[in-house]
C-alpha positions in Angstrom: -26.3 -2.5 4.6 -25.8 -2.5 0.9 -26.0 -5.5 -1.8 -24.1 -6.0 -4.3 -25.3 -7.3 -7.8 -22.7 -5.9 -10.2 -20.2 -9.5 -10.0 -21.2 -12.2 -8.0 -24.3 -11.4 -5.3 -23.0 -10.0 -2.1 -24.7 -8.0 0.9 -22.3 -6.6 3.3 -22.9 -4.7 6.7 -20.7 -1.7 7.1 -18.4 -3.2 4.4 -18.3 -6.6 6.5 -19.6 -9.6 3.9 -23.0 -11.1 5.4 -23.3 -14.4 4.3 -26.3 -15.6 3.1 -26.5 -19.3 2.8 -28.5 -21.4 0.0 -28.6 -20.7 -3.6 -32.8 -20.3 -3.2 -32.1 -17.9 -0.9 -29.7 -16.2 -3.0 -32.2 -16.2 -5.6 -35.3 -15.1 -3.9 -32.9 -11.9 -3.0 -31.9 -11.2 -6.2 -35.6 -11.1 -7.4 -36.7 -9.0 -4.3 -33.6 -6.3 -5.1 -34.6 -6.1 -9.0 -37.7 -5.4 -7.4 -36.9 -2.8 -5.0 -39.6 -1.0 -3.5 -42.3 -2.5 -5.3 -44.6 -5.8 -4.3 -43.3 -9.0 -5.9 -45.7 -11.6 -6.0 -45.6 -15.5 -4.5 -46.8 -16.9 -8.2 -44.1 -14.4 -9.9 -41.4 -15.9 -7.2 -42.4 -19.7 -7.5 -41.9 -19.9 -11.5 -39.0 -18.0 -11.2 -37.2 -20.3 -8.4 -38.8 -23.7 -9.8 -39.1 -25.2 -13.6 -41.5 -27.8 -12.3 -42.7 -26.3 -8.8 -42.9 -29.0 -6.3 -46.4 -29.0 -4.0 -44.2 -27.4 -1.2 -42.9 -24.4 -3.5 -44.9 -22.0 -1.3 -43.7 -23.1 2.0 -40.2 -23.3 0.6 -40.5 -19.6 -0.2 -41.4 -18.6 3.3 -39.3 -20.7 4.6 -36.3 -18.6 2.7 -38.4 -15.5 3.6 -37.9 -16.2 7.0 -34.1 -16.5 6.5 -33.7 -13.6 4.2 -35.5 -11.6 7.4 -32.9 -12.6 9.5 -29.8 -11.9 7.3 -31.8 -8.3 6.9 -32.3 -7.5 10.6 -28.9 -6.3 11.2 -29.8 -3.6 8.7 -32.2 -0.4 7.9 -34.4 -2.7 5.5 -37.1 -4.6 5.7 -38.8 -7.0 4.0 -42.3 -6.7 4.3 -45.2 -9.3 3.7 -48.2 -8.6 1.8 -51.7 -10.4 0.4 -50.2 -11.6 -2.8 -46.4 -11.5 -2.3 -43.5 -9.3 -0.3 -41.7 -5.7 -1.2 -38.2 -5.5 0.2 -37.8 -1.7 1.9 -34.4 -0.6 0.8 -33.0 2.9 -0.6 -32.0 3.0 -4.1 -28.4 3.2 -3.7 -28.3 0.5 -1.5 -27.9 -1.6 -4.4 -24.8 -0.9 -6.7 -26.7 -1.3 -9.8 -28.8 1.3 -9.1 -25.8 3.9 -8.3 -24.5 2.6 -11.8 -27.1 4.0 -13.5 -27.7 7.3 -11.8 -23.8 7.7 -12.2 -24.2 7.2 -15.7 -27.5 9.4 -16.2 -25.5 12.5 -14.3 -22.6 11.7 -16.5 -24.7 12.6 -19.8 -26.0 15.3 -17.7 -22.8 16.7 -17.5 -21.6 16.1 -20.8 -24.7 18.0 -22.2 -24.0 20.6 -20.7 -19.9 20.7 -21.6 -18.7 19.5 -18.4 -16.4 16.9 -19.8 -13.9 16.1 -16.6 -16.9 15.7 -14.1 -18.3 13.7 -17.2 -15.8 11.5 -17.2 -14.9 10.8 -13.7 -18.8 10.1 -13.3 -18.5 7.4 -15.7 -15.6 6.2 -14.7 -17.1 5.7 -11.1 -19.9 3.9 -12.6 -17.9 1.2 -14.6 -15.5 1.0 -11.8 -18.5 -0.8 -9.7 -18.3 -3.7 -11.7 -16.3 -6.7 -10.2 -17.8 -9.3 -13.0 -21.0 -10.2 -14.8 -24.0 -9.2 -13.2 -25.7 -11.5 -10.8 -22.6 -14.3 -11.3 -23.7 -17.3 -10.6 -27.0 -16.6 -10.2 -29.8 -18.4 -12.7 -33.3 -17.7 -13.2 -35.2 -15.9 -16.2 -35.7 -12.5 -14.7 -32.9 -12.0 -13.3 -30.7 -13.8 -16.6 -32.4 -11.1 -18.5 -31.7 -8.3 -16.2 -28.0 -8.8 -15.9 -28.1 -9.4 -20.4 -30.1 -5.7 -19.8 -27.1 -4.4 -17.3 -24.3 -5.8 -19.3 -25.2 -3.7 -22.5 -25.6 -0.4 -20.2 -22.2 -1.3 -19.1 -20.6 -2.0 -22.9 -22.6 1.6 -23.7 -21.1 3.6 -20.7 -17.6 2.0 -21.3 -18.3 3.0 -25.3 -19.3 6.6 -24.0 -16.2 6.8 -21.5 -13.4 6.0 -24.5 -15.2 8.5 -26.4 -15.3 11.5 -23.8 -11.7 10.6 -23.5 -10.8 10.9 -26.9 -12.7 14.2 -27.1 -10.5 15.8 -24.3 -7.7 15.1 -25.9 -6.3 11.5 -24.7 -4.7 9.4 -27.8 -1.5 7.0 -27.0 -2.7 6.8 -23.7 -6.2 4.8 -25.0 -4.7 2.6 -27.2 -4.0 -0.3 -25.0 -7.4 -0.2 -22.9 -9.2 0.0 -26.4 -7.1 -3.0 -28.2 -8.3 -5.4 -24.9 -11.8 -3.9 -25.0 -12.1 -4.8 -28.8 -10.3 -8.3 -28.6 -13.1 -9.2 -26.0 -15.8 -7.3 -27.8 -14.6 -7.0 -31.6 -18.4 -6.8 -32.6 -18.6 -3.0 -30.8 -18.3 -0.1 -33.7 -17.9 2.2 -31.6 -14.9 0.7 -29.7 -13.2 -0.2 -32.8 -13.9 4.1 -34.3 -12.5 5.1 -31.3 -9.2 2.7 -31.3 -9.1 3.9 -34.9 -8.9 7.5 -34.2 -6.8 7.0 -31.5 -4.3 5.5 -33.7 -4.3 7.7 -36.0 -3.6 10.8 -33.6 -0.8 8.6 -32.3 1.1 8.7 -35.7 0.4 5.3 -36.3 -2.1 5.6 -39.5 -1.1 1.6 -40.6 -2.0 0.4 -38.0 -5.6 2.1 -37.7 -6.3 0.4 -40.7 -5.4 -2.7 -39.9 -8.1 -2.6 -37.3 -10.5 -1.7 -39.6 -9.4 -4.6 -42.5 -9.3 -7.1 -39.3 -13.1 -5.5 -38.1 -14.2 -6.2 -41.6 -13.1 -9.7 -42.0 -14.5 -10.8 -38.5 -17.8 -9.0 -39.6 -17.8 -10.9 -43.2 -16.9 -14.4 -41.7 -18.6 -14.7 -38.4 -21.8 -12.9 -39.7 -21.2 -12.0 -43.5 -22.0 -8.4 -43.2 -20.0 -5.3 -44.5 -18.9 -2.8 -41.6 -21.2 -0.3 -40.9 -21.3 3.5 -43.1 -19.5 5.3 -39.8 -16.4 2.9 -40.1 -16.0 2.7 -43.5 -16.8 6.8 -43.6 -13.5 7.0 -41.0 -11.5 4.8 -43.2 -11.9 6.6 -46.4 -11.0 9.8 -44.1 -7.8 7.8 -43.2 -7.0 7.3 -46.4 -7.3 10.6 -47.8 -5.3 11.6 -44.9 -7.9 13.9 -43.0 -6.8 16.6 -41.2 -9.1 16.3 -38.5 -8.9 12.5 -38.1 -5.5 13.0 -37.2 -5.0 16.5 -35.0 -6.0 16.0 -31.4 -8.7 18.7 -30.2 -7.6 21.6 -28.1 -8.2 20.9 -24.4 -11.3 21.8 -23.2 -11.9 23.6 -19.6 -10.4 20.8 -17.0 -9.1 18.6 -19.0 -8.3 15.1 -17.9 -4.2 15.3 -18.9 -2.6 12.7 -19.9 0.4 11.0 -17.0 3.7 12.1 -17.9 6.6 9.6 -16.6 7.1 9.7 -13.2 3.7 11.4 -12.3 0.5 8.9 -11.5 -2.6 8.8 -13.8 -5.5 11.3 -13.2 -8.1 10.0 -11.3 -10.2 9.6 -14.6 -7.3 7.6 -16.3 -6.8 4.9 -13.9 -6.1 1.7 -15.7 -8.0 -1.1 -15.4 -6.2 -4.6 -16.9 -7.5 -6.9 -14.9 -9.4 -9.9 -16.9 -13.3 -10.9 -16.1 -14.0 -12.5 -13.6 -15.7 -16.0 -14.0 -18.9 -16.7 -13.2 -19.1 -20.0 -12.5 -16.7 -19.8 -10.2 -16.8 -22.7 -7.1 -15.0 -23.0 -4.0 -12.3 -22.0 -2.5 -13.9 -20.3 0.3 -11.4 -20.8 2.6 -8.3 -20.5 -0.2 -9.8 -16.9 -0.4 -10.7 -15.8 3.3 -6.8 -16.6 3.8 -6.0 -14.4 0.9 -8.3 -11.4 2.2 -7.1 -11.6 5.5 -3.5 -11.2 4.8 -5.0 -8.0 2.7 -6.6 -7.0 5.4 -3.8 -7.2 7.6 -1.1 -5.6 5.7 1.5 -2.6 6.5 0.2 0.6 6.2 2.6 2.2 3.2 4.2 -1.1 2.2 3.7 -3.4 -0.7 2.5 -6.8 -0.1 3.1 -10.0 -2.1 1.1 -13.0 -2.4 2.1 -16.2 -4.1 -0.2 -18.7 -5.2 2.0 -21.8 -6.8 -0.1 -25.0 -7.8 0.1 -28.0 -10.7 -1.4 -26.4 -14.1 -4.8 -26.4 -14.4 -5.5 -26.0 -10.7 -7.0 -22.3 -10.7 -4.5 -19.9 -9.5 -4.9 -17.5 -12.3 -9.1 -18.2 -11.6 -8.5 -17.4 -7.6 -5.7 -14.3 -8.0 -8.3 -12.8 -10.8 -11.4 -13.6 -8.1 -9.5 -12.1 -5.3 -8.3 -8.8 -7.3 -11.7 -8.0 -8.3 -12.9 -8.0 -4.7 -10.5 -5.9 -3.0 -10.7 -3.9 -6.0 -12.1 -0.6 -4.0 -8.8 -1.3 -1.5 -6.3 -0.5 -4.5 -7.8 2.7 -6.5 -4.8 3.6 -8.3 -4.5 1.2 -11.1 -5.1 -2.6 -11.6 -2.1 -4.3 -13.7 -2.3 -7.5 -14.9 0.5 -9.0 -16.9 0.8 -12.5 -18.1 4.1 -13.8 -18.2 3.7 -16.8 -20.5 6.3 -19.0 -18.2 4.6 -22.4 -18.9 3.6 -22.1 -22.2 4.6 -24.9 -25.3 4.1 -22.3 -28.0 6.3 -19.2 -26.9 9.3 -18.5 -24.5 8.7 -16.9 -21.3 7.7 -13.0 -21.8 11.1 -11.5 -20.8 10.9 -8.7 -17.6 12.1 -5.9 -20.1 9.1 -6.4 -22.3 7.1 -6.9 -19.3 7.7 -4.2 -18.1 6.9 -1.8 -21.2 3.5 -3.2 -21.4 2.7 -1.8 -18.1 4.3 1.2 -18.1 2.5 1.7 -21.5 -0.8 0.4 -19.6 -0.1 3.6 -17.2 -0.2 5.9 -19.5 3.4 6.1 -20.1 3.9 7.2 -24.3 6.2 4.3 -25.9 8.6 7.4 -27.2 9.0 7.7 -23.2 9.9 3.8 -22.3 13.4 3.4 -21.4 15.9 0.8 -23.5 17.1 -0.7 -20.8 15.8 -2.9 -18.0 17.2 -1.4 -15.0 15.9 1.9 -16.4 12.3 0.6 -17.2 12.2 -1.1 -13.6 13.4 2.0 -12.2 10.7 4.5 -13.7 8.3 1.4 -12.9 9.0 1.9 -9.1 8.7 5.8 -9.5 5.4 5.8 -11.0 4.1 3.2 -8.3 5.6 5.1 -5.2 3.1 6.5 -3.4 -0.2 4.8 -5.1 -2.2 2.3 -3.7 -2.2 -0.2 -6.6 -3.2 -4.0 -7.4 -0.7 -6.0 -9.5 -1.4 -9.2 -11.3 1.7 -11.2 -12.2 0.4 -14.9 -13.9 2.3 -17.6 -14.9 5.5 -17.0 -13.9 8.4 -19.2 -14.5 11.2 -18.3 -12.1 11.8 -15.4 -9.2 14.3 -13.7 -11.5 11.2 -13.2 -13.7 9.5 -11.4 -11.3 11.9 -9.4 -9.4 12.2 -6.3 -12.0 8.5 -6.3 -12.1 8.3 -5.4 -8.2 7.3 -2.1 -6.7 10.1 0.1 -4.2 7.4 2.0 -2.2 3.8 2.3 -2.1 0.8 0.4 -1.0 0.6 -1.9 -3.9 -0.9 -5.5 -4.0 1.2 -8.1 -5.9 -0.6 -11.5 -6.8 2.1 -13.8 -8.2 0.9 -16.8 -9.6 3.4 -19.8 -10.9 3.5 -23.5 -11.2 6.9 -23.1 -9.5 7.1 -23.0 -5.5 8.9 -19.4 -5.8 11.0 -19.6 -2.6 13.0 -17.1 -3.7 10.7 -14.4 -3.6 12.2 -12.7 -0.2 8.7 -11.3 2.0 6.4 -13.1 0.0 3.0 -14.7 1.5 3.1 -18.1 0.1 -0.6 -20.0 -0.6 0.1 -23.3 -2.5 -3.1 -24.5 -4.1 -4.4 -27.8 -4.6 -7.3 -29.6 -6.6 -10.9 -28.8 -5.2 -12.8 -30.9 -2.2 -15.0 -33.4 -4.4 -18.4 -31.6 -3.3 -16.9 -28.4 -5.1 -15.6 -30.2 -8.4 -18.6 -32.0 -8.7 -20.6 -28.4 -8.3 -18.5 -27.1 -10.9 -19.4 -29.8 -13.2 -23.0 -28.9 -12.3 -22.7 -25.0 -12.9 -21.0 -25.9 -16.6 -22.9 -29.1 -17.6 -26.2 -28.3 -16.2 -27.5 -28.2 -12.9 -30.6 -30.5 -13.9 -28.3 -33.0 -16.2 -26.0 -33.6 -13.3 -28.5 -33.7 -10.9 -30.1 -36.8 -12.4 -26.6 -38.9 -12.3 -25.4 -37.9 -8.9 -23.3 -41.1 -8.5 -22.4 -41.0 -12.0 -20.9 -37.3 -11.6 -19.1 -37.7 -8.8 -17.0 -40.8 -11.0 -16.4 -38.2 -13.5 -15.3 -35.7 -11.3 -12.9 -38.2 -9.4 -11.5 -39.6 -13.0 -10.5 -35.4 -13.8 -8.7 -36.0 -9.9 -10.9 -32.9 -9.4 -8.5 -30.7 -11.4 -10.6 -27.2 -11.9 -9.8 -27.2 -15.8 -9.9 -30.5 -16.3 -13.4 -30.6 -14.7 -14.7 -27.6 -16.7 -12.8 -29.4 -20.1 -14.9 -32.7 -19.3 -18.4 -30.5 -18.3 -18.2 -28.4 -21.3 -17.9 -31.5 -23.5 -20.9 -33.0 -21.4 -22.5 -29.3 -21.9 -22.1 -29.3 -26.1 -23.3 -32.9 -26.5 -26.8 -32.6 -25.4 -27.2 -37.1 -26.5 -24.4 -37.3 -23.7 -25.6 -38.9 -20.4 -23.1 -38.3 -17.5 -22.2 -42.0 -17.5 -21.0 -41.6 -21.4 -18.8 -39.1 -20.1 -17.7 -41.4 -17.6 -17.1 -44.2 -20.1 -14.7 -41.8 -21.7 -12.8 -40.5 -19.0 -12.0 -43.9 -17.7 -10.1 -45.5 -19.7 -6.5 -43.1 -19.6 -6.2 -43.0 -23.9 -9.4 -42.0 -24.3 -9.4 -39.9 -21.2 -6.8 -37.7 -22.6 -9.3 -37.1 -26.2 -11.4 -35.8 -24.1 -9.7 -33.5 -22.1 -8.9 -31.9 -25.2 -11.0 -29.1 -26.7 -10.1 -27.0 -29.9 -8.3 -24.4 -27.7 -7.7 -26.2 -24.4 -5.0 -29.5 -24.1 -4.9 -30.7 -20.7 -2.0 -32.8 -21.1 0.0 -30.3 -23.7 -0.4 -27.7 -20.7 0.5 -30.2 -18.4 3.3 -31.6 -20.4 4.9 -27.7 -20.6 5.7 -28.5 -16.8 8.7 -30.6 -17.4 10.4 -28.4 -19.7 12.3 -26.9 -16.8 13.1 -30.3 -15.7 16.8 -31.7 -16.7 17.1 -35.2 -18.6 17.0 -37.4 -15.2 14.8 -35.3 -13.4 12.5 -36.4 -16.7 13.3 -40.0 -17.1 12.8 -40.3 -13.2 9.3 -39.4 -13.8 8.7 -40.9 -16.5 10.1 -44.1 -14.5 7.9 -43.6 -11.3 4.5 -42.8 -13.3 5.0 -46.1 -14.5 4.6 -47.8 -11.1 1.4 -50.0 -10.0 1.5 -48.0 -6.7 -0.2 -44.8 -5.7 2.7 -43.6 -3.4 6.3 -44.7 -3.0 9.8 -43.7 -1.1 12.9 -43.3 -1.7 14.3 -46.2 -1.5 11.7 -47.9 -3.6 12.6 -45.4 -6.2 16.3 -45.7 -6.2 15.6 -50.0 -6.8 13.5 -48.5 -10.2 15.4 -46.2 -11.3 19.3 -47.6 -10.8 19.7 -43.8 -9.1 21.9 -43.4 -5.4 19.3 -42.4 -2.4 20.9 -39.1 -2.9 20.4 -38.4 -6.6 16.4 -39.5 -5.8 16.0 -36.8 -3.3 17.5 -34.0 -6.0 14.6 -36.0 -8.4 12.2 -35.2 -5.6 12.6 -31.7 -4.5 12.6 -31.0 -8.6 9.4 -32.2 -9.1 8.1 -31.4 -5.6 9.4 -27.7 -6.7 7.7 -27.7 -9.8 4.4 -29.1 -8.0 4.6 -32.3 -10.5 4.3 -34.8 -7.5 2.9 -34.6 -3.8 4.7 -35.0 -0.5 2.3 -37.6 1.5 3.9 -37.0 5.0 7.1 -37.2 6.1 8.5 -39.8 3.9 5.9 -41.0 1.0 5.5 -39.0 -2.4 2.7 -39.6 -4.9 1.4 -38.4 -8.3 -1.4 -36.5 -9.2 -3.7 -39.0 -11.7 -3.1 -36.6 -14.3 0.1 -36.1 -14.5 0.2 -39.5 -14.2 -1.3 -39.9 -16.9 0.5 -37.0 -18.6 4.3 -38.9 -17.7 3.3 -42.1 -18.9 2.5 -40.3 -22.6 6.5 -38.9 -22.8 9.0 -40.4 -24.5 10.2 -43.5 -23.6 13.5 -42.4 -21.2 16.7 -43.6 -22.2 18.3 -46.5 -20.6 20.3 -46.8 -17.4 23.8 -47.0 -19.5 23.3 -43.3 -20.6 21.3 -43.4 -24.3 22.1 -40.8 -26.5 18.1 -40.2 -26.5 17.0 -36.9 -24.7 13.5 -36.7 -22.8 12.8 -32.8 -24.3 9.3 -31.4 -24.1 8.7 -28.0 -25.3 12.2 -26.3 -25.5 15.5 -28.6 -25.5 17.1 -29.1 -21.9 20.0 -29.6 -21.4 21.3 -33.4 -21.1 22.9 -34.6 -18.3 25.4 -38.0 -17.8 22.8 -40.6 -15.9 
């Protein structure tokens, strides 16, 4: 048996996930594996698990000792009961956290002593056990403190890792892991000296120093300091054009070379793209145990593809992200992610070609080495995945033809496609379309974002406000985290707000986050007729309606509704309620009623466009 802490808690029985039920449960475990070996004791236990500890804390505790004993019995530990408390009996790496830092502690061992390769796989092992924050999801004092303790080992041995790297000889092939490291951690010196130097051995001397100028403003405004005497040291050796800022060091023994085109990474280069996972993440237990299964049960030495198509806002990117981080250890050559951009107001979709570079550049592939051409860059794409068991995350797509190029030939790689789009078109694929979360789940989420505590006081009051967001994930978490920032806020003012549709759509709006603008992006892809048809049909005072109902609204033939239909229905902008029935989501809803006012029956010169222009059509 081993648990996992390193991500969300998880204890699995020769690889087989054990479930163990109850968040005091889950808890109480988290304390006794921080605690390993040693005695824990009841008082330390009941002011961890309890603010205000109720007169039954104590028989609570052995009460969830007595389930924690069974959940244990199918493995070598033991949790044993003592005068003032309990010690769990369990080998040290038995626990992933504990195999991260001896990995790490060997790793300096090794580079003490010169041994950069081993040096570097070791480390590379160690931040390779890490599927999330530590102890996701998981909230008490000891253990919030423990995972803030982990987290900064991790940042250190990552910091250490891009460094060893560099010192073997790695440059262009850096670049890209440090830029994302730094955008998600631009307050790291030493990740932004390293992406500096690597720059600069790359040729690319501007651009170095455009990292530091940008370091330095983000230093001055979020905190008003100066950057530290190392960076500025390396910039003034930039500037004077240094010799040894810019030469890469001879190889040293072993040396961890760089992937050529056509050739896989070395095992202590294996790219690593995919985003963090969340953690507050709720639900979908059963979305996900579909999802593993068809893992589970793929071809030995063929690729698999699974598409998850939904409304916006519904989670697929949340669930494919979730999903790659835990079959992680299935897939250790490489873990791509690529965002596509196919639903997005701002920008055009990201075109396959440029797609397409960014990964090969993510693999290690130099850019002097990236083909012109499409078919050429899909081409050496296939090449460099034949053979490699690799996870690919392809999010937001807008269309099949997107996609295609992007595919792998041979190999055992996992593609996760996620679109807003029902991609019917994409031949062998596993199709999972995803809908809004079971009320117990979006209320939860409301909980994990808001405030257990808060929420717990309003019950009826949260599950209104989780029913008025139609219990949309992001519209949830939009809603909690304005509940969360407003501390004067009971649940029922947020319930006052989400009520009424005008103001609901305020508040569904946060600085970076627009519920109905992401929403809205959906009908871009929709033509002039296919839009005033919805805008038509939102406008109803019925929940659900047919086709003939619709053609006596909208002046359309029964024919030209059912092309109106299978648009929308394609594009997961309205729901199929059995055989004959179709209905709108509340939001979007909400969202079609806000267009433009469609133009008339007769054919107005007005065009419904949202986003980019479509292309109008006679009605």
């Amino acid at each position: 048996m081993e648990f996992l802490v390193l991500g969300a808690l998880e204890t699995r029985q020769g690889g087989v996930l054990v479930d163990v039920r109850g968040m005091r449960q889950q808890r109480l475990l988290a304390l006794l594996l921080l605690n390993a070996g040693r005695v824990v004791p009841m008082d330390f236990l009941v002011d961890e698990l309890w603010e205000d500890p109720p007169p039954s804390a104590r028989p609570q505790v052995h009460n969830a000792i007595r389930d924690l004993r069974r959940v244990l019995a199918a493995g070598e530990h033991r949790l044993v009961t003592v005068d003032v408390g309990y010690r769990l009996v369990a080998p040290e790496d038995a626990v992933d956290s504990h195999r991260f830092t001896r990995q790490v502690r060997e790793a300096r061992a090794a580079e003490r002593d010169g041994r950069f390769p081993e040096a570097i796989r070791l480390l590379q092992s160690a931040v390779d056990l890490w599927r999330g924050e530590a102890f996701a999801g998981i909230h008490c004092p000891a253990v919030t403190s423990a995972a803030v303790k982990l987290h900064e080992q991790r940042l250190t041995a990552i910091e250490d890792l891009m460094a060893l790297r560099l010192k073997v000889g790695e440059t262009s092939s850096l670049v890209g892991e440090l830029t994302a490291l730094l955008a998600e951690y631009p307050l790291r010196d030493s990740l932004r000296r390293s992406l500096m130097t690597a720059l600069c051995r790359s040729g690319r001397q501007a651009h170095a120093l455009a990292v530091y100028d940008e370091g330095r403003r983000f230093l001055a405004d979020e905190l008003g300091l100066e950057p530290s005497p190392q960076l500025r040291a390396l910039q003034a050796e930039i500037l004077a054009d240094a010799p040894g800022v810019h030469d890469t060091p001879e190889p040293v023994a072993e040396p961890a070379a760089r992937p050529s085109a056509g050739t896989a990474p070395a095992p202590g280069q294996r790219p690593n793209c995919l985003p963090h996972d969340l953690a507050d993440f709720v639900g979908r237990t059963g979305e996900l145990a579909l999802l593993q299964e068809a893992v589970a049960r793929r071809a030995a030495g063929a690729p698999l593809m699974l598409a998850i198509d939904g409304m916006g806002g519904v989670g697929k990117t949340t669930l494919a992200v979730r999903l790659a981080h835990r079959v992680t250890a299935d897939f250790p050559d490489g873990q791509f992610f690529a965002a596509l951009d196919g639903f997005d107001e701002t920008r055009p979709p990201v075109p396959p070609a440029q797609a397409l570079a960014a990964l090969l550049h993510a693999d290690g592939v130099p850019p002097d080495r990236i083909p012109a051409s499409l078919e050429e860059r899909s081409a050496l794409w296939r090449s460099r995945l034949a053979g490699r068991r690799c996870l690919l995350v392809l999010d937001d797509a807008s269309t099949s033809a997107q996609v295609r190029p992007l595919l792998p030939g041979a190999g055992e790689t996992l593609v996760l496609v996620t679109s807003r789009r029902k991609l019917s078109a994409l031949d062998g694929s596993v199709a999972l379309p995803l809908d809004v979360l079971p009320p117990g789940d979006a209320v939860e989420l409301l909980a994990r974002v808001a405030g257990e505590r808060r929420v717990a006081r309003e019950p009826v009051r949260a599950a209104e406000a989780a029913a008025l967001c139609g219990y949309l994930p992001l519209a949830v978490r939009i809603a909690a985290t304005r509940l969360r920032d407003r501390p004067a806020w009971s649940v029922a003012d947020l319930v006052e707000r989400l009520a009424d549709p005008a103001r609901r759509a305020r508040c569904l709006r946060t600085s970076d986050r627009d519920l109905m603008a992401l929403l809205r992006a959906s009908y871009q892809y929709l033509d002039r007729v296919q839009q005033r048809f919805s805008c038509l049909m939102s406008r109803q005072p019925v929940d659900a309606f047919d086709v003939d109902r619709a053609a006596a609204v909208t002046g359309l033939s029964a024919d030209e509704v059912e092309c109106c239909l299978d648009a929308l229905f394609e594009n997961n902008l309205i729901r199929q309620e059995g055989s004959a029935l179709f209905s709108f989501h509340s939001l979007v809803r909400d969202c079609s009623r806000l267009l433009p006012d469609p133009p008339d029956a007769a054919g107005s010169a007005t065009v419904l466009t949202v986003g980019r222009p479509v292309v109008a059509a006679a009605l």
